[in-house]
C-alpha positions in Angstrom: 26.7 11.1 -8.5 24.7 13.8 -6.6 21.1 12.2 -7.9 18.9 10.8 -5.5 17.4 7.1 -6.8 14.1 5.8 -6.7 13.1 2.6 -7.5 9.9 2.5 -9.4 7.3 -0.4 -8.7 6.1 -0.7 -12.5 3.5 -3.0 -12.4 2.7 -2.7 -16.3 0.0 -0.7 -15.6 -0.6 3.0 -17.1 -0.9 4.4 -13.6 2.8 3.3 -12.5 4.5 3.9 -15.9 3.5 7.2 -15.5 5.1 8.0 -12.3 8.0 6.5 -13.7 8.3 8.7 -16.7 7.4 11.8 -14.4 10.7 11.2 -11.9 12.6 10.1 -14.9 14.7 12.4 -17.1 11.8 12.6 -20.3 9.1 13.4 -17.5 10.9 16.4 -15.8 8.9 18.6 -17.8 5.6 17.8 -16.5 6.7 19.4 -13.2 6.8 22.4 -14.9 9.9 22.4 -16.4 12.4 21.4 -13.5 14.4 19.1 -13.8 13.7 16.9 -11.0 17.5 14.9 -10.9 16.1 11.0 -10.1 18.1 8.1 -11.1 15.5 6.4 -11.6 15.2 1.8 -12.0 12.3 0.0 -12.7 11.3 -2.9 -10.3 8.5 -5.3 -11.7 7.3 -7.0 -8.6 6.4 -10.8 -9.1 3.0 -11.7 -7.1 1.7 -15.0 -6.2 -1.0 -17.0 -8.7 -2.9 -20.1 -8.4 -1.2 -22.3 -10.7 -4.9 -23.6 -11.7 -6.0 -19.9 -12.5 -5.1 -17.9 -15.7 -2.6 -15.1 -14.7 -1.4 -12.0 -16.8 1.9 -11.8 -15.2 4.4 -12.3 -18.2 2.3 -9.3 -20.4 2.3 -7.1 -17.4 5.9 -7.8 -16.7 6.5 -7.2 -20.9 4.6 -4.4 -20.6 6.8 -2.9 -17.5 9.7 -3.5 -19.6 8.8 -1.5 -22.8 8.0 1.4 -20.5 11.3 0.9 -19.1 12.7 0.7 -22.7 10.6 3.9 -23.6 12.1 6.1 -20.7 15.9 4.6 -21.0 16.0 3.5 -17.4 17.1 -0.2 -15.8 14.3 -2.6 -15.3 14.8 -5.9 -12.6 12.2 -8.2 -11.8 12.0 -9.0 -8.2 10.3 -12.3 -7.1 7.7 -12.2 -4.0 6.0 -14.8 -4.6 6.7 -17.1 -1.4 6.4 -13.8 0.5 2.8 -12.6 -1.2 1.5 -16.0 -0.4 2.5 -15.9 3.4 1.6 -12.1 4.3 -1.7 -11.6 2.1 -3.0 -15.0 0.0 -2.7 -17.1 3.2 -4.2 -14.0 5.5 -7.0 -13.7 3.2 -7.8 -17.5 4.0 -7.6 -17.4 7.4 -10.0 -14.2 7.6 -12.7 -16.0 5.5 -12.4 -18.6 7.8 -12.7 -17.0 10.7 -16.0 -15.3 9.6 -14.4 -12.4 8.6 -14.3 -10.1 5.2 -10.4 -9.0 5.0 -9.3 -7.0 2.5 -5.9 -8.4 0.6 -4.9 -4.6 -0.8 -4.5 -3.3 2.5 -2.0 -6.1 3.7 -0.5 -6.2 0.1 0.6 -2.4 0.7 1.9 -3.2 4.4 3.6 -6.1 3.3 4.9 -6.0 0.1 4.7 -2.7 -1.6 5.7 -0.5 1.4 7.3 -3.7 3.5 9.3 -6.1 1.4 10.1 -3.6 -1.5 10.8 -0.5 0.3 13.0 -2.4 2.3 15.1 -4.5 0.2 15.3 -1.3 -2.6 16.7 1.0 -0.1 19.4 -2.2 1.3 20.1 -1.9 -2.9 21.0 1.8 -2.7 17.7 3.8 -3.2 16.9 6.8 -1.5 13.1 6.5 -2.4 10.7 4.2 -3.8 7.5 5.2 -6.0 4.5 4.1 -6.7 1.2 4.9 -9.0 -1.1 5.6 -6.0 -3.4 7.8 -6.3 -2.4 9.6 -3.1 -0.6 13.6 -2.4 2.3 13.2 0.0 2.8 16.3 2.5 5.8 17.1 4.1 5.7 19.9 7.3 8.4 21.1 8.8 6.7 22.4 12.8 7.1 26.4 13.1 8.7 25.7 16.1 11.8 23.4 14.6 14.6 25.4 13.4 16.3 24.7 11.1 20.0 25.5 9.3 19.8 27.2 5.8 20.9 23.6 4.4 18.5 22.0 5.9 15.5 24.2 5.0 17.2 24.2 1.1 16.1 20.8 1.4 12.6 20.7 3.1 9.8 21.5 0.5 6.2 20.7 1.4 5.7 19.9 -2.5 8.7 18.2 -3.1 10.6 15.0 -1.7 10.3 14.0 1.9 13.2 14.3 4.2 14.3 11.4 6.4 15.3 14.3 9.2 12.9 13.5 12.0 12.0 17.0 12.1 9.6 16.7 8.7 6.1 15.9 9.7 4.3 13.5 6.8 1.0 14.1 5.6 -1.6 11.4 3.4 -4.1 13.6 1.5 -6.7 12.5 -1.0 -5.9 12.7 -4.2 -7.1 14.9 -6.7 -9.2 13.0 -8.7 -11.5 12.0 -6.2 -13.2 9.0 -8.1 -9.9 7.6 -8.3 -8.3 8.7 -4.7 -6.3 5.3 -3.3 -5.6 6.9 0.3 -8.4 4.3 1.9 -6.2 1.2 1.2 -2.6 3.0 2.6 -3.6 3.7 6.4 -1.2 1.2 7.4 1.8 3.4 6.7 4.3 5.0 8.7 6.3 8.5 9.4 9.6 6.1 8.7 7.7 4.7 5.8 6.5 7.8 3.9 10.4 9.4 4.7 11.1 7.5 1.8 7.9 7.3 -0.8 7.1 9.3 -3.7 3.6 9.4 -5.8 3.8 11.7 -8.4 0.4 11.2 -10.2 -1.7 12.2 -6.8 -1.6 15.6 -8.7 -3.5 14.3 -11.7 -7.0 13.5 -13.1 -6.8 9.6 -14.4 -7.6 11.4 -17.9 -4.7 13.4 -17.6 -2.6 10.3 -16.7 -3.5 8.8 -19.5 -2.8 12.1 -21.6 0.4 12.1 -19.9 1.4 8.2 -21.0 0.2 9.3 -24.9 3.0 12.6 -24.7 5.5 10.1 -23.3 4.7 7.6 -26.1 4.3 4.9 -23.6 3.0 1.4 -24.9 0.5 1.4 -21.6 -1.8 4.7 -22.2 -4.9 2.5 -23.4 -4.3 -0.5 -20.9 -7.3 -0.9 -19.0 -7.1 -0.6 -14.9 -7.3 -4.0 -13.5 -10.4 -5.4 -12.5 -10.8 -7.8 -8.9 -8.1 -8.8 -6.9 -5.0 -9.2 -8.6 -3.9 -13.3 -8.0 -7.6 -14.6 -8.0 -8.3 -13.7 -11.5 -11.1 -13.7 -13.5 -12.9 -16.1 -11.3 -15.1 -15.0 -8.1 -13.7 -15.0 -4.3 -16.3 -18.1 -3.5 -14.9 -20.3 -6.1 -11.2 -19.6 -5.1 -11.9 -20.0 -1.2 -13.1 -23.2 -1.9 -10.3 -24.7 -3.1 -9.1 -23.7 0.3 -11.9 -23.9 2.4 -14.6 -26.8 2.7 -18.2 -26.2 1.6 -20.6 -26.6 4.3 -24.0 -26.4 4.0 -26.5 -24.9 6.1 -29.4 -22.6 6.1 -30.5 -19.3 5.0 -32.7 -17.0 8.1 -34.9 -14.1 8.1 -34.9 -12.4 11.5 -37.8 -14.3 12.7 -36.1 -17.5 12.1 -38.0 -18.3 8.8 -35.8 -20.8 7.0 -35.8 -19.4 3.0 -32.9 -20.7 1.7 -29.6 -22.9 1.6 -26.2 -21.7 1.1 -22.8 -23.4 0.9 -21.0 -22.5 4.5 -21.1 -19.1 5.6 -17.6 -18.4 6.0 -17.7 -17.9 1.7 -20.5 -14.6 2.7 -20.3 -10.8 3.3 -22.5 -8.8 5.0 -24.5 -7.2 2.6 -24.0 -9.5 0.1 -26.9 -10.4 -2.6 -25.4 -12.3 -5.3 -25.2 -16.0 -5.0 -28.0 -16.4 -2.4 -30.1 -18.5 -4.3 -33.0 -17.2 -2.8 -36.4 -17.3 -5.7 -39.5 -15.7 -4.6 -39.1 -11.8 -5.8 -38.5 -10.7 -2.8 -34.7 -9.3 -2.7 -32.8 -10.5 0.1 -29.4 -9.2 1.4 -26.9 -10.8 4.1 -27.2 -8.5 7.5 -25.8 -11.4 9.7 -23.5 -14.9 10.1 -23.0 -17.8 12.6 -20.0 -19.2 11.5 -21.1 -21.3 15.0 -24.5 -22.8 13.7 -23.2 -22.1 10.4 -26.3 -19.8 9.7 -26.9 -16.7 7.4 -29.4 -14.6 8.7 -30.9 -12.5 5.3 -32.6 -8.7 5.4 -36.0 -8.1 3.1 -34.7 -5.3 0.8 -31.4 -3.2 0.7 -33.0 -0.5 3.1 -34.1 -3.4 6.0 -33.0 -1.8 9.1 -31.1 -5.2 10.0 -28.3 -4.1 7.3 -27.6 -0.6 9.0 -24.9 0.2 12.0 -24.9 3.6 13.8 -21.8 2.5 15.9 -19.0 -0.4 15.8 -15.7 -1.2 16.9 -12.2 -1.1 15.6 -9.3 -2.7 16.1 -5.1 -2.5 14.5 -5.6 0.7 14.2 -2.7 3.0 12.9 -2.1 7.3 13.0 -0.2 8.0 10.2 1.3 10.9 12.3 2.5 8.1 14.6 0.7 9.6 17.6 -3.1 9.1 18.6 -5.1 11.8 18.7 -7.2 13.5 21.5 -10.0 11.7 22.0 -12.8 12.1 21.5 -12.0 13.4 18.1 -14.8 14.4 15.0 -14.0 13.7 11.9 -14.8 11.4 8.6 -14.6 8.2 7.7 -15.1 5.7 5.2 -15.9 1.9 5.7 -15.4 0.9 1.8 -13.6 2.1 -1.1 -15.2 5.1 -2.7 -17.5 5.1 -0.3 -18.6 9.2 0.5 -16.7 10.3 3.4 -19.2 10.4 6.4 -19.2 12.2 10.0 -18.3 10.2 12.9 -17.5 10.4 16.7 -14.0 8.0 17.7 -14.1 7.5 21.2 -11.7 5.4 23.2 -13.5 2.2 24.8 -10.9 2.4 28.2 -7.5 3.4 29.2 -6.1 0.1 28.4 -8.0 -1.2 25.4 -6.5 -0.9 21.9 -9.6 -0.5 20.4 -11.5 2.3 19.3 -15.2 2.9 19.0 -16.6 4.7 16.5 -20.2 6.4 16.4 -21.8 7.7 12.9 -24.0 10.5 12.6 -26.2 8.1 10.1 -26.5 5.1 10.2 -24.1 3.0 7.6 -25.1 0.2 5.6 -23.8 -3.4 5.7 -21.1 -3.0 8.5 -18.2 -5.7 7.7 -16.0 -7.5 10.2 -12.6 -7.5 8.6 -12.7 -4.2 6.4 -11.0 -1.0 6.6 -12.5 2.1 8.3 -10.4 5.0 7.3 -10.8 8.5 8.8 -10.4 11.7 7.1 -10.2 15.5 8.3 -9.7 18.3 6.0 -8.5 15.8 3.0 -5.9 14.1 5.2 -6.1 10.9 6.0 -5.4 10.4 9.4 -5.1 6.8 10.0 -7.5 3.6 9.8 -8.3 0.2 11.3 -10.1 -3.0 11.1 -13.6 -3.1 11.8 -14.2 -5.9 14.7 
């Protein structure tokens, strides 16, 4: 009756299984040896599809339940759909339309994962949710807090967070650097991460999978998903336009050199090559759109000096401590996944703007409207926004 519960977001992947088996009962021994007390439930999420587009969701969702069968725990299946539509297919849309290259895992963690499921499990009892990020969760209590001997029985900067409003809660990078998932969680909040776990931050994705072959899961070999999740095996031009009209116009060089034809700019990314349709040898690269003339304006070569940005401006941003830092602040950031970490100035563009602006110390290639920047000091992530 004592056990704390966590709900488990098993998405039939190796990644999440294993998290699940590590807070359940069969898995407390990969903590070394303690028994970690979870009553743990499985919750298979059901995401949005194009009808029109092949969709894996009954093997993942058979998958999620033999891991759940494997580790002798409940399994539900919990329906999003109408939801994952509204807050990140329909979003997605909009951005491409607007010019703009959004990026649908952010908003699906906001929204869903650490929105909608954190906050219908914990109206169903839970204490905690979980996830297979690959992501360390720190928990500080201040020197200066004190606390009673219960209290501190219960704060442990390696174990479960404490919904106390004392307990400061850190995002570092993961472990496994190659596989680190921090960049698409800068959303989150103190009240969020009171109640999240992600117990394979710790591990190496070969030891995750090492850990799914000891726990005899069904999901060791599965391979990681590829793309974004409810588009498929298709590309993102060929799903925009059943959304989005075609509209062609022309392709630029800086001097205003017509070389090319493309289908309506809003279906391009800065830095983009693929799909151009450019012949000649000569590699070109998108450095610029005018969704307004309906333009692309193309770079000679991936080191053109047209594709590089020593400065921009962001915008939503979000501290994970819940508070801005002082400004002007040095630190790291990233402007893509996996993308090394690199230096950067964040200055405050006034008193009253909620922007930031950000200068590098080199300058970054292929700059993109609507992604993440995510900054970094000393492994934690601090925060992030969205590049304007």
């Amino acid at each position: 009756m004592n056990k704390k519960r966590v709900f488990v977001g098993l998405s039939g992947g190796v990644d999440s299984s294993v998290a699940a088996a590590l807070l359940s009962a069969r898995g407390g021994s990969a903590f070394g040896g303690k028994e970690r007390g979870f009553d743990v439930c499985g919750i298979h999420i059901k995401m949005w599809s194009d009808p029109d587009i092949p969709c894996n969701f009954k093997e993942d969702r058979y998958d999620a339940m033999a891991v759940a069968a494997r580790l002798d725990i409940p399994f539900q299946t919990w329906d999003f759909t109408k939801e994952y539509r509204r807050a990140v297919v329909e979003y997605m849309i909009r951005e491409y339309a607007a010019g703009r290259t959004p990026n649908p895992d952010v908003m699906c963690n906001r929204h869903i994962k650490f929105g909608l499921f954190l906050k219908k499990a914990l109206e169903a009892g839970a204490n905690y949710i979980a996830t297979g990020h690959y992501v360390r969760l720190h928990n500080i209590v201040p020197p200066s807090v004190i606390l009673s001997d219960s209290e501190r029985s219960r704060v442990d900067s390696s174990a479960t967070p404490q919904n106390d409003g004392k307990t400061r809660h850190e995002l570092l990078q993961a472990v496994d650097g190659n596989k680190d998932q921090s960049y698409f969680l800068w959303t989150l909040t103190q009240e969020q991460l009171a109640h999240c776990l992600f117990p394979i931050g710790e591990y190496t994705k070969p030891e995750v999978r090492e850990l799914a072959r000891k726990f005899g899961l069904s999901t060791a070999e599965k391979p990681d998903s590829q793309g974004i999740c409810f588009i498929g095996e298709i590309d993102v031009r060929e799903f925009l336009k059943r959304y989005i009209p075609e509209r062609q116009g022309r392709v630029l060089t800086p001097a205003g050199k017509t070389v090319g034809a493309h289908e309506g700019a809003t279906f391009y990314t800065i830095g983009q090559r693929q799909g151009l349709g450019i012949g000649g040898g000569i590699p070109y690269y998108v450095a610029d759109k005018n969704l307004d003339t309906n333009t692309l304006v193309v770079a000679e070569g991936p080191y053109d000096a047209k594709l590089f940005k020593k400065e921009l401006n962001a915008t939503n941003i979000n501290w994970i401590s819940g508070k801005e830092p002082m400004l002007p602040l040095k630190c790291e950031t990233r402007i893509r996944y996996r993308q090394l970490l690199q230096s950067c100035v964040i200055e405050r563009i006034s008193a009253n703007d909620k922007q930031i602006h950000v200068r590098f110390k080199e300058p970054q290639r292929a700059v993109t409207p609507g992604q993440s920047i995510v900054f970094y000091q000393g492994g934690e992530m601090l925060g992030g926004g969205i590049i304007a």
